[in-house]
C-alpha positions as CSV (number, residue, x, y, z in Angstrom):
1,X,0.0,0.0,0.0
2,X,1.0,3.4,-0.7
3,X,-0.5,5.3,2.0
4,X,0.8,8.4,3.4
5,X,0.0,10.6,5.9
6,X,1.0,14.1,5.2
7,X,0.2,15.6,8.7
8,X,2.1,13.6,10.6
9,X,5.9,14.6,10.3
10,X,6.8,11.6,12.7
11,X,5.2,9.2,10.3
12,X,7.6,7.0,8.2
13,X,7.3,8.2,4.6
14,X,7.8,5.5,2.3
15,X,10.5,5.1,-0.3
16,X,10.2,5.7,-3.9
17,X,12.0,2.9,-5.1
18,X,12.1,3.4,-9.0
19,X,9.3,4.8,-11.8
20,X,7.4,2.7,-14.2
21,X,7.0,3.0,-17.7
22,X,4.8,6.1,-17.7
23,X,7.4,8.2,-15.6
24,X,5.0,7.8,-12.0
25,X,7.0,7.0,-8.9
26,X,6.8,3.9,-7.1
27,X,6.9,3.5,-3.7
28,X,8.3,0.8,-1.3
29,X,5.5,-1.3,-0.1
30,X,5.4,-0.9,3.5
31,X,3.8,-4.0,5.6
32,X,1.1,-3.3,8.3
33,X,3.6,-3.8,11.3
34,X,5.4,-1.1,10.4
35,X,2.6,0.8,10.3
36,X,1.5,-0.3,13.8
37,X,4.8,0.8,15.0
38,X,5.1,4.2,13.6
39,X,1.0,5.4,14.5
40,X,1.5,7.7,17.0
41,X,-3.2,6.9,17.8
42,X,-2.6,3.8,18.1
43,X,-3.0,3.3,22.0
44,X,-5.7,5.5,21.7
45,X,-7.4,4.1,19.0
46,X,-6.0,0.2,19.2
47,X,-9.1,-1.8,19.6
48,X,-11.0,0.6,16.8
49,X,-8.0,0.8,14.6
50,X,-7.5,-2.7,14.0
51,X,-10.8,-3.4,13.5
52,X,-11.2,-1.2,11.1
53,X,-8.1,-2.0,9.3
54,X,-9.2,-5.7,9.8
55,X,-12.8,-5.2,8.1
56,X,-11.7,-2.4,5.9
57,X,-8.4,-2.0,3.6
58,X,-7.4,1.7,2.6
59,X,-4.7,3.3,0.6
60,X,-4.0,5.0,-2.6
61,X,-3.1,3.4,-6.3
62,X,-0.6,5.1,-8.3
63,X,-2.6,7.6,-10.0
64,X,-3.5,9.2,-6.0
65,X,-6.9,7.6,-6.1
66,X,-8.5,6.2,-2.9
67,X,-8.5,2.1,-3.7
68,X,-10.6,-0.7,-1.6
69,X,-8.4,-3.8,0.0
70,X,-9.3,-7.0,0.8
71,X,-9.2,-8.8,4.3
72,X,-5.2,-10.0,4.5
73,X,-4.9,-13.6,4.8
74,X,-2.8,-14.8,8.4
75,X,0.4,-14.6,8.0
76,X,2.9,-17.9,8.6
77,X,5.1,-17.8,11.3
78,X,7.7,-19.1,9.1
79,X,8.1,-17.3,7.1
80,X,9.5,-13.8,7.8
81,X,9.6,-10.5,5.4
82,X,12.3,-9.2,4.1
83,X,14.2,-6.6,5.7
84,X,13.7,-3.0,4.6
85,X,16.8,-1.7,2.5
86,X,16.6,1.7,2.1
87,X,18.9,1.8,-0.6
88,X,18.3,-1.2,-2.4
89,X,21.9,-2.5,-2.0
90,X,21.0,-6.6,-0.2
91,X,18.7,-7.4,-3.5
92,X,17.7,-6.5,-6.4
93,X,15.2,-4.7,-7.8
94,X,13.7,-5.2,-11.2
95,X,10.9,-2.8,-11.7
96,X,8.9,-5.3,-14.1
97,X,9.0,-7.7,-11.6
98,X,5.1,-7.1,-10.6
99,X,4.1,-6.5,-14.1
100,X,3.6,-9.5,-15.3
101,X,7.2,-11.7,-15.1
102,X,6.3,-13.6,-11.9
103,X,9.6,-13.1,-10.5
104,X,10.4,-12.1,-6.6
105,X,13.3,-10.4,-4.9
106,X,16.7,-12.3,-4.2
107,X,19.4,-11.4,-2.3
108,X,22.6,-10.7,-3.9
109,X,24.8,-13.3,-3.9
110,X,22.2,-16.5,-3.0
111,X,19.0,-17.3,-3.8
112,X,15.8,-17.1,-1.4
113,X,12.9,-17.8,-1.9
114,X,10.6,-15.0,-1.7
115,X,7.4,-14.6,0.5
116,X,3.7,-14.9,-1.3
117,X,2.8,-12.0,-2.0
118,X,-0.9,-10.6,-0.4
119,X,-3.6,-10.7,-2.7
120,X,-4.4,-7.1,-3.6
121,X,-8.0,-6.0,-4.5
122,X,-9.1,-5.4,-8.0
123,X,-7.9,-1.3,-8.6
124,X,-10.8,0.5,-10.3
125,X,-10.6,3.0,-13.2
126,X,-10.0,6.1,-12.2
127,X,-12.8,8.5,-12.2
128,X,-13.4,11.1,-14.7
129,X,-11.2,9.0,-17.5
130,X,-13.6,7.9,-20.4
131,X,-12.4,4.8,-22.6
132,X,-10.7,3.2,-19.9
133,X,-11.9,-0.3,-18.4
134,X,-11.4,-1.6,-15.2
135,X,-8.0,-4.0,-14.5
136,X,-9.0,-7.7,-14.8
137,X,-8.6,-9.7,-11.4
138,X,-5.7,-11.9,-12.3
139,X,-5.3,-13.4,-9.0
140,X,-6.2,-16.6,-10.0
141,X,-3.7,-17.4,-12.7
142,X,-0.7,-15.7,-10.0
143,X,-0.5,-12.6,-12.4
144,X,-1.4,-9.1,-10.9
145,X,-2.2,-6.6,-13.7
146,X,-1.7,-2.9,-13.2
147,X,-4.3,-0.2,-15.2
148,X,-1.4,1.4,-16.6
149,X,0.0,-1.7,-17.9
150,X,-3.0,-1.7,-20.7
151,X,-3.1,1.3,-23.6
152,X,-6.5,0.9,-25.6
153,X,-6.9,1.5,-29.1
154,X,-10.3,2.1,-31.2
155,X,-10.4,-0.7,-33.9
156,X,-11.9,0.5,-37.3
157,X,-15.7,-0.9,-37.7
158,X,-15.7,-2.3,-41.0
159,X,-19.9,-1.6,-40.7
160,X,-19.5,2.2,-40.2
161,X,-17.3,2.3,-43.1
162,X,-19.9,0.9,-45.1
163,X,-22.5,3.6,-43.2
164,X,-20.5,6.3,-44.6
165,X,-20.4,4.9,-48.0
166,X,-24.3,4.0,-48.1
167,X,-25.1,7.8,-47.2
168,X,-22.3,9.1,-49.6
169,X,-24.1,7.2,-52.2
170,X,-28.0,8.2,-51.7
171,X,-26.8,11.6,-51.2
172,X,-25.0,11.6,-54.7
173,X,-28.0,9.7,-56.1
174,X,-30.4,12.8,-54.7
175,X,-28.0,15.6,-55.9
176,X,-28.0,13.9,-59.6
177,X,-31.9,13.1,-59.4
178,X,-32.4,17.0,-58.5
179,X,-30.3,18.1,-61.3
180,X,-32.2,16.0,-63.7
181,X,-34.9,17.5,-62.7
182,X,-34.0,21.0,-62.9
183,X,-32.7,20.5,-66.1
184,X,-35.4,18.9,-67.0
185,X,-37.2,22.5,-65.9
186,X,-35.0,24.8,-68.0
187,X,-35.5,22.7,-71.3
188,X,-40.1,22.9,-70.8
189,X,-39.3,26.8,-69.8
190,X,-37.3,27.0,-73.4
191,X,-39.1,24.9,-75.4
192,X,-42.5,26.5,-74.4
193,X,-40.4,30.4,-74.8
194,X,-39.7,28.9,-78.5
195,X,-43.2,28.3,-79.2
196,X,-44.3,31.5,-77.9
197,X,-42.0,33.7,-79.8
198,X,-42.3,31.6,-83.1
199,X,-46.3,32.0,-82.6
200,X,-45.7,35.6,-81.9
201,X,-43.3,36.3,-85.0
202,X,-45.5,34.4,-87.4
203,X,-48.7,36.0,-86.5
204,X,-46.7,39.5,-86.8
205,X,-45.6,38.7,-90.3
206,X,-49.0,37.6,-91.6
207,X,-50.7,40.6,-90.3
208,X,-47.8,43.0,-91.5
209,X,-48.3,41.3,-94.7
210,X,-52.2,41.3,-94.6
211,X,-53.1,37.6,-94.6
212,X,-54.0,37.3,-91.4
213,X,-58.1,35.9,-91.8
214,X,-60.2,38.9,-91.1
215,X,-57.4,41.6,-91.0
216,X,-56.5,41.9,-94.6
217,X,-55.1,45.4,-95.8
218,X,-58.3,46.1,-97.4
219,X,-60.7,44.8,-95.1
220,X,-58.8,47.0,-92.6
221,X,-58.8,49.9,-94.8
222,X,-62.5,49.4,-95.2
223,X,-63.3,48.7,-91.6
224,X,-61.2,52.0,-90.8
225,X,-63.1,53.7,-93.2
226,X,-66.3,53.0,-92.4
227,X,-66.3,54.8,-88.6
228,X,-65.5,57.9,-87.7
229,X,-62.0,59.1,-88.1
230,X,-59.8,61.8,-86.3
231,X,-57.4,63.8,-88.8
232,X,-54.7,67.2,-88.0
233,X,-54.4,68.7,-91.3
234,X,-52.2,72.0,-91.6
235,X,-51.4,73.5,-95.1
236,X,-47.4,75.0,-96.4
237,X,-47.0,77.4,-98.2
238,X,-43.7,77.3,-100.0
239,X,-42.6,80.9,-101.1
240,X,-39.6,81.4,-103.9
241,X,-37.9,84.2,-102.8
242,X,-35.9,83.6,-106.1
243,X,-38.0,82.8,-108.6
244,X,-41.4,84.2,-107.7
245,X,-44.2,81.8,-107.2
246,X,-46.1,79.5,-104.2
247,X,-46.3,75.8,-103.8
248,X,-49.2,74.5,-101.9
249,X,-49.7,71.1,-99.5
250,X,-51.7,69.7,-97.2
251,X,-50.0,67.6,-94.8
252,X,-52.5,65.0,-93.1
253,X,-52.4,63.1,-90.0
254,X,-54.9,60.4,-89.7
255,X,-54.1,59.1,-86.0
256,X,-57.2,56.5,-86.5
257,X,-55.3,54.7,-89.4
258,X,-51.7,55.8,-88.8
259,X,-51.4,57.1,-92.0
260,X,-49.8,59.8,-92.9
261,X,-50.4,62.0,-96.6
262,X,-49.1,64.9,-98.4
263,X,-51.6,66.4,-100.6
264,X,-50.3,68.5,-103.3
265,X,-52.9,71.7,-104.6
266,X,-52.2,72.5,-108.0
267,X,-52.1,77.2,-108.2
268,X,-55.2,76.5,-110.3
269,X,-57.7,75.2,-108.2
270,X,-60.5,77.2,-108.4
271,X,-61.9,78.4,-104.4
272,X,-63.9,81.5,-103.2
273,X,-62.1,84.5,-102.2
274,X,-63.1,86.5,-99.2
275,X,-66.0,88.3,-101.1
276,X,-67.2,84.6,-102.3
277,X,-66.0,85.4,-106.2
278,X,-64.0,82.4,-107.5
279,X,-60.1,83.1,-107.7
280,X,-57.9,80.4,-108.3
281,X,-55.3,79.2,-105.5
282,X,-52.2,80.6,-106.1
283,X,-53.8,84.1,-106.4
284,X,-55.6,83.6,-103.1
285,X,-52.1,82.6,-101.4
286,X,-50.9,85.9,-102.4
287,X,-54.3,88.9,-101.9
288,X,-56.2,87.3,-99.0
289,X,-53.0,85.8,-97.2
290,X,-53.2,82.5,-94.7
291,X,-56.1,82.9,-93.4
292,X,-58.4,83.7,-96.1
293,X,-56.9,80.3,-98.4
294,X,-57.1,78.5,-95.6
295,X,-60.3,79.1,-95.1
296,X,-61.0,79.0,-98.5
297,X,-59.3,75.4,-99.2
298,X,-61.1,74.2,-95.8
299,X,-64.9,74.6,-97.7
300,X,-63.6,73.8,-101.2
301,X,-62.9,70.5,-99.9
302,X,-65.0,70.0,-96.9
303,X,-62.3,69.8,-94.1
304,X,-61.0,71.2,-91.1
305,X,-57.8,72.9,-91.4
306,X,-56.0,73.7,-88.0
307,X,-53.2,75.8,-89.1
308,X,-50.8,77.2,-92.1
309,X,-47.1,77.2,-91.9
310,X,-45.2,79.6,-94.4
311,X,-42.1,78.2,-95.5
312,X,-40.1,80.6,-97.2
313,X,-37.1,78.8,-99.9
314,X,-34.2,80.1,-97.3
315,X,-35.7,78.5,-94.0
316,X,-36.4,75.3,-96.0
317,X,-32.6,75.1,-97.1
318,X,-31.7,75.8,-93.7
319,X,-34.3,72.6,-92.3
320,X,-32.5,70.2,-94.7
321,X,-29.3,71.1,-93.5
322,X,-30.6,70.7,-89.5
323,X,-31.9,67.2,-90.4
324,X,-28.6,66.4,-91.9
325,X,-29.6,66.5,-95.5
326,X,-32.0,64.2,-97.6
327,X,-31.8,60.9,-99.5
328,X,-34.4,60.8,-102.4
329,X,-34.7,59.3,-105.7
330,X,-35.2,62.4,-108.3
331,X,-36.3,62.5,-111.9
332,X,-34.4,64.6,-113.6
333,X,-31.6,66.8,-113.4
334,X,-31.0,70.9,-112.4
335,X,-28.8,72.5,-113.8
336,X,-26.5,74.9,-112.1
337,X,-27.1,78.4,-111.6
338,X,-24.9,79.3,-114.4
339,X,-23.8,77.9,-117.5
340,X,-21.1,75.5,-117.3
341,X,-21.5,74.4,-114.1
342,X,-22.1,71.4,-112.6
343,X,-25.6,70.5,-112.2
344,X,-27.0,71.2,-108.6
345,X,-28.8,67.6,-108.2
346,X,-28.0,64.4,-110.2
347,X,-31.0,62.0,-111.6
348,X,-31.4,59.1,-110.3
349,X,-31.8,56.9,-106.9
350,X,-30.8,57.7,-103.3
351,X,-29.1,60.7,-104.3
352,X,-28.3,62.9,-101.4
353,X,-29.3,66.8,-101.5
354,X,-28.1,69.3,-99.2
355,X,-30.3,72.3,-98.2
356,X,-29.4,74.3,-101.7
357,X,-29.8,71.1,-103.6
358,X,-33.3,70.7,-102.0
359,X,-34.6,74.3,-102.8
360,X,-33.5,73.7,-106.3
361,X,-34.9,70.5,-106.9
362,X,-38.2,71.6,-105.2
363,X,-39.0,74.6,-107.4
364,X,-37.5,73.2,-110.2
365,X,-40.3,73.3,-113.7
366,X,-38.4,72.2,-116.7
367,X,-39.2,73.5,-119.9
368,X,-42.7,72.4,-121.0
369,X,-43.6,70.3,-118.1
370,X,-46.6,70.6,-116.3
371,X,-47.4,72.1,-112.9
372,X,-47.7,68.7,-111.5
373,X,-44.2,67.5,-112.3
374,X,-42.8,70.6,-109.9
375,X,-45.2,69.7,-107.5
376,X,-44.4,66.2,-106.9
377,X,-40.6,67.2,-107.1
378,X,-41.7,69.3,-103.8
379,X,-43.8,66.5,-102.4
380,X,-39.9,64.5,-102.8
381,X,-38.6,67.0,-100.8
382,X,-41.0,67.0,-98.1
383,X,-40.9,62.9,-97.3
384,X,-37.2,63.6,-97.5
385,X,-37.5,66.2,-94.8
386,X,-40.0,64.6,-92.8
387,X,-37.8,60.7,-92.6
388,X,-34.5,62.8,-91.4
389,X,-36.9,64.8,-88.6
390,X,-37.6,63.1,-85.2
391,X,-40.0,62.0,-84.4
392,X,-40.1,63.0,-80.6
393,X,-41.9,66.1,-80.4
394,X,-40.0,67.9,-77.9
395,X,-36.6,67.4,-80.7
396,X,-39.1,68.2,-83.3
397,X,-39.7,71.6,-81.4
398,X,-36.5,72.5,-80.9
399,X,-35.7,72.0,-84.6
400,X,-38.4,74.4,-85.4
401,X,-37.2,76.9,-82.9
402,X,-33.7,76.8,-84.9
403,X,-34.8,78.2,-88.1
404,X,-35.7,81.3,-86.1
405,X,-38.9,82.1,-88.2
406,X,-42.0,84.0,-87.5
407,X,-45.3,81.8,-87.8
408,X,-48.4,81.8,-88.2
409,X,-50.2,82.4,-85.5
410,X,-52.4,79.7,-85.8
411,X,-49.7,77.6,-86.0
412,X,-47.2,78.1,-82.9
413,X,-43.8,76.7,-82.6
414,X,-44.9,74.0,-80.1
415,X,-47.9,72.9,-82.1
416,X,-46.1,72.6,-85.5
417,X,-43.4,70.6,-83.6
418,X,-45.5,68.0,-82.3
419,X,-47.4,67.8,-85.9
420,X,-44.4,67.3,-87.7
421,X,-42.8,65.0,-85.0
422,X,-46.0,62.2,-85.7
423,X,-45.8,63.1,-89.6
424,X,-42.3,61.9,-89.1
425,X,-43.2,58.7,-87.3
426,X,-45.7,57.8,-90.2
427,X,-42.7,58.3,-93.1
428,X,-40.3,56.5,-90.9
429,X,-42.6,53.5,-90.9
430,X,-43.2,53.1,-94.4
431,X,-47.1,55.0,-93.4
432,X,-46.9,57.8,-95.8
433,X,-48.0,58.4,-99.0
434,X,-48.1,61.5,-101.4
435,X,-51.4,62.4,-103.4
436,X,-52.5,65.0,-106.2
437,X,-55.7,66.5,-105.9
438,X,-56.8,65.9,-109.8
439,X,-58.2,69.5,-111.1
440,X,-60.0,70.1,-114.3
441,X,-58.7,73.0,-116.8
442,X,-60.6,75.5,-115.5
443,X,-59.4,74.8,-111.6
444,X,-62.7,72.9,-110.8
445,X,-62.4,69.5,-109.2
446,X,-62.0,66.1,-111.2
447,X,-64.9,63.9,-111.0
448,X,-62.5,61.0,-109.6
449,X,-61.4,64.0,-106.7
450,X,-64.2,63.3,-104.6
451,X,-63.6,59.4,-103.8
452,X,-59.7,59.5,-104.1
453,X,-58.8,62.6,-102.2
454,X,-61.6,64.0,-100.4
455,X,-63.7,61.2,-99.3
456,X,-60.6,58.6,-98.2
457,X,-57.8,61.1,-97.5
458,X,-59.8,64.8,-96.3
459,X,-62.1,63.4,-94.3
460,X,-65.1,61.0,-96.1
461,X,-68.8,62.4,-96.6
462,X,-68.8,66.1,-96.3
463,X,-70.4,67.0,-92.4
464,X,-73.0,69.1,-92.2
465,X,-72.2,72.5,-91.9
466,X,-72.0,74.3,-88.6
467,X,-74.6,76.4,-87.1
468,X,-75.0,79.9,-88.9
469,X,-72.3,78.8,-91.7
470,X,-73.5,78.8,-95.5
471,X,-74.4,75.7,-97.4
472,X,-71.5,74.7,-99.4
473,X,-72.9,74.2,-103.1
474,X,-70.9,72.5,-106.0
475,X,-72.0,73.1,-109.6
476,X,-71.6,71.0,-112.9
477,X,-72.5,72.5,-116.0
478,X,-74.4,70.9,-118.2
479,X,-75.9,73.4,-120.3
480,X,-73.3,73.4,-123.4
481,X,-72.8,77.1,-122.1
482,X,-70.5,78.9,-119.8
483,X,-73.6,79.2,-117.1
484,X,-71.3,78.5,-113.9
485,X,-70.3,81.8,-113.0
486,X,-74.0,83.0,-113.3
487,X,-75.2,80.7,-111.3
488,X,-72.4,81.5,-108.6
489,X,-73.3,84.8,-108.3
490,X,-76.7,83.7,-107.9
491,X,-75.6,81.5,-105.1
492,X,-73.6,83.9,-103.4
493,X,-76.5,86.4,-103.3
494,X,-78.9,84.2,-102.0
495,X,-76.4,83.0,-98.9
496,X,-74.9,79.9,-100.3
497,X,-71.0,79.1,-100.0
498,X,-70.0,78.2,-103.6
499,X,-67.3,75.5,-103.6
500,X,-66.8,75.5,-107.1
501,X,-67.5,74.4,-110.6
502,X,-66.9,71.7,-113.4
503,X,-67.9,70.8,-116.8
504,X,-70.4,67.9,-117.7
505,X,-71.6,66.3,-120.7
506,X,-74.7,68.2,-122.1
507,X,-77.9,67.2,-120.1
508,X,-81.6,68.3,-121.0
509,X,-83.1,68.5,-117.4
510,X,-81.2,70.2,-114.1
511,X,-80.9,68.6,-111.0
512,X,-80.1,69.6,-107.5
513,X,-78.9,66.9,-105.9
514,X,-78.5,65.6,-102.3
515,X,-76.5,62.8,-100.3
516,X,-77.9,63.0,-97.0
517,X,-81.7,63.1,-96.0
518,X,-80.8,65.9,-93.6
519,X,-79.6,68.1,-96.5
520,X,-83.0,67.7,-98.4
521,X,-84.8,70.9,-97.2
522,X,-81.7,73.0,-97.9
523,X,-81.5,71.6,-101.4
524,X,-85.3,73.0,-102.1
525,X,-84.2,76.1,-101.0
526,X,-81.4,76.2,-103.7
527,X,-83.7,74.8,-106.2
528,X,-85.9,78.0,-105.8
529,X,-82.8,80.3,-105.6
530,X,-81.6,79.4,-108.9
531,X,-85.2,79.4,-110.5
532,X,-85.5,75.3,-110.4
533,X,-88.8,73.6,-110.2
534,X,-89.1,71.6,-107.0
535,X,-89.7,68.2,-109.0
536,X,-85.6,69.0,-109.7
537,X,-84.9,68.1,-106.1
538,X,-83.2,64.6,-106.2
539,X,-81.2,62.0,-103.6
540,X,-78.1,61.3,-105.8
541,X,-74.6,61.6,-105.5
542,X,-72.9,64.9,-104.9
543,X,-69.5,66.7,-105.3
544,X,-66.9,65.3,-102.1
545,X,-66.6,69.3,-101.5
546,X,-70.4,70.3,-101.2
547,X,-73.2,69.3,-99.1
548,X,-75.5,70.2,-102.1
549,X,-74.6,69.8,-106.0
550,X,-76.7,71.4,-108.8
551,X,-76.3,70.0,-112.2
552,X,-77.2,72.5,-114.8
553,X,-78.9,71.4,-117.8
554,X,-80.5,72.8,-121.1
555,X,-83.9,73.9,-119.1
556,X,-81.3,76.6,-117.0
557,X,-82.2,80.1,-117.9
558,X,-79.1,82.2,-117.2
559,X,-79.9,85.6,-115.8
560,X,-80.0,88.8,-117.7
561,X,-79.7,86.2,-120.9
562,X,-82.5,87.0,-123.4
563,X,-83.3,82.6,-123.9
């Protein structure tokens, strides 16, 4: 046993003897007489101290931990115990002796036996050390086994290697089946993405193409047609400063159909001045000014005109030169300014004009070409213009505010911005077209004018006229006579707005003619102005430009005539 007894300083300490193989001290074993001889209680405590010693065994292993004992057998009188050598020098000490070899002490230079050994009590595990078992009682087979003696190792578990795998494997198995999955996701999210935009870009080609059931260009056209429709018309002026002379358009915006139109006015159109005589166009551009024509243009061909914009040649060079010049395809060539120079615009397509090249080309009349010809060389000009302009109306604006000119007042800066910035959106499209209104040779409307210009273009059936405004009245003369300016003043005299006159094949009885049931009342009253029985009254087809037409036949007597 390896007690001590630290608060005693008379008690014997016991000898450390050696270390074992984890570097602890061992110390000599010391037997219970010694013990007995060296407790300084042990007359006062005799009787209780050796029974308790008897009954109970104490001590300490060699870790410091308190250790049970078992009851000591009775010793043999013969045999006695070694004596104590403090220094080891009368036998010899072999510190594996206990551990496992079996051997006992001898004395140098003979050999004793040595005395049995006491059984000693199992030693426990000391407390608070995990993985550690208790020390086998090896008492039986002579062998006494010491905790420190045994090192314990965790063996590999071949079944939690094949755990780990198992879970390894389902968890790879899960990862790939996810995957799958989502990429079986992405591929329906693409394919159905395909369709839609394959759906999309063939039903947008078979309606930008017009084969779409239903939604054919003309059936549109007609559909359009049919309802109301919301137009901003404005009419230009174009003034050569040069050359002397006025061009005339109408610039139409048809926001129900998207469609965009120039309408070119030939100077002989015939339209009232502001005393109601007739006076052809290009004379009412210059004596009555912008707002007698427009007015004038406005009940010649039965629309609403919301404002004129003079364009003087010098502020149209300057616009082509602020939209960067113009690309058009001309056809034919102007000469330069004097002889022997190069020619100021080429024929032929895409050439490119700069802001004199434009003016030229746009007041250009060759030598025995009709007014037309010049007029659809400034209709060229004009898409030219309006593709390079943007089509944002604030830029628009501003590019009007750059030429620095003085407007009409009907027609302010901001306003004639924002008309010219959806023109441009129409030409940039491919929406825009360029018309002639078709006049006869003595500046009356063509027959055909009232379906292809003024009906689809102006603004359909003629409306009714406002409150308090005149009856527009178109005449055709039938008589074989010059009876139409007669029969204007007539008109005129008796309240009527007279929109003008054409020539028609001979006819034996007049007529005055109505479209709408609304108008028939009104077209008595003519009748009687003019001298007309009232059995002339008709439903029939009028003039695009009048709300009532009278057709003058033989029957007409012309006033102050002597027939």
């Amino acid at each position: 046993m390896n007690e001590q007894n630290p608060y005693d300083p008379y008690y014997p300490q016991p000898q450390i003897i050696g270390y074992d193989e984890y570097g602890q001290p061992v110390y000599q074993q010391v037997p219970p007489q010694a013990q007995q001889q060296y407790d300084p209680y042990a007359q006062q405590q005799q009787q209780h101290g050796q029974q308790h010693a008897q009954q109970q065994g104490y001590g300490y292993d060699a870790y410091g931990q308190p250790v049970q004992q078992q009851p000591q057998q009775p010793q043999q009188p013969q045999q006695q115990q070694p004596q104590y050598d403090p220094y080891g020098q009368q036998r010899g000490y072999d510190p594996y002796a206990s551990y496992d070899t079996g051997q006992q002490w001898a004395v140098q230079g003979e050999a004793a036996p040595a005395p049995a050994a006491p059984p000693r009590a199992p030693v426990a595990a000391p407390a608070g050390v995990p993985g550690q078992r208790p020390a086998p009682d090896d008492s039986a087979d002579g062998r006494d086994y010491r905790t420190e003696q045994f090192s314990f190792i965790e063996e590999p578990d071949e079944d939690s290697e094949d755990v780990i795998d198992w879970l390894k494997f389902t968890e790879s198995r899960s990862e790939r089946r996810e995957e799958a999955r989502r990429r079986g996701r992405n591929r329906v999210v693409a394919l159905v993405v395909a369709l839609v935009v394959a759906a999309v870009g063939g039903v947008g080609y078979l309606w930008s193409a017009g084969k779409l059931p239903g939604l054919s260009g003309e059936e549109q056209k007609q559909n359009t047609a049919s309802g109301p429709q919301k137009r901003d018309t404005i009419v230009v002026h174009l003034h050569d400063t040069k050359g002397g002379g006025t061009s005339t358009a109408l610039l139409v915006d048809n926001t129900t159909t998207k469609q965009g139109t120039t309408v070119l006015l030939p100077n002989a159109l015939s339209v009232a001045n502001d005393e109601g005589s007739a006076t052809t166009l290009a004379k009412s551009v210059e004596d009555d000014g912008s707002s007698g024509t427009r007015e004038a243009i406005g009940n010649l061909l039965g629309t609403k005109i919301t404002g004129t914009w003079r364009l003087d040649t010098p502020y149209l060079e300057n616009l082509v030169e602020l939209v960067s010049n113009i690309d058009i395809t001309t056809d034919t060539e102007v000469p330069g300014a004097k002889k022997g120079e190069d020619p100021l615009v080429a024929k032929g397509e895409n050439q490119t004009l700069n802001g004199r090249a434009a003016v030229a080309y746009a007041t250009y009349r060759g030598p025995g070409e009709a007014e037309a010809k010049q007029l659809q060389r400034f209709g060229q000009v004009v898409y030219g213009v309006l593709r390079k302009m943007s089509d944002d109306p604030k830029a628009a604006t501003v590019t009007v505010e750059t030429l620095a000119q003085i407007l009409d007042p009907s027609l302010p800066e901001k306003d004639l911005g924002a008309s010219l910035a959806k023109l441009a959106e129409h030409a940039k499209g491919g929406d825009y077209k360029t018309a002639v209104l078709p006049v006869e040779q003595d500046g009356s409307l063509g027959r055909g004018a009232a379906d292809s210009v003024v009906k689809d273009i102006l603004g359909g059936k003629v409306s009714a006229p406002d409150a308090g405004s005149a009856v527009r009245v178109a005449i055709r003369d039938a008589t074989g006579k010059d009876a139409t300016e007669a029969a204007r003043v007539v008109l005129i005299n008796g309240g009527f707005a007279f929109v003008g006159g054409a020539k028609a094949e001979t006819e034996e009885k007049s007529q005055v003619l109505y479209g709408d049931d609304a108008q028939k009342a009104t077209a008595g009253e003519v009748a009687k102005t003019l001298g007309l029985p009232e059995s002339a009254v008709k439903n029939g087809e009028t003039a695009g430009n009048g709300a009532v037409t009278v057709v003058l036949g033989e029957d007409y007597k012309i006033p102050g005539s002597k027939k």
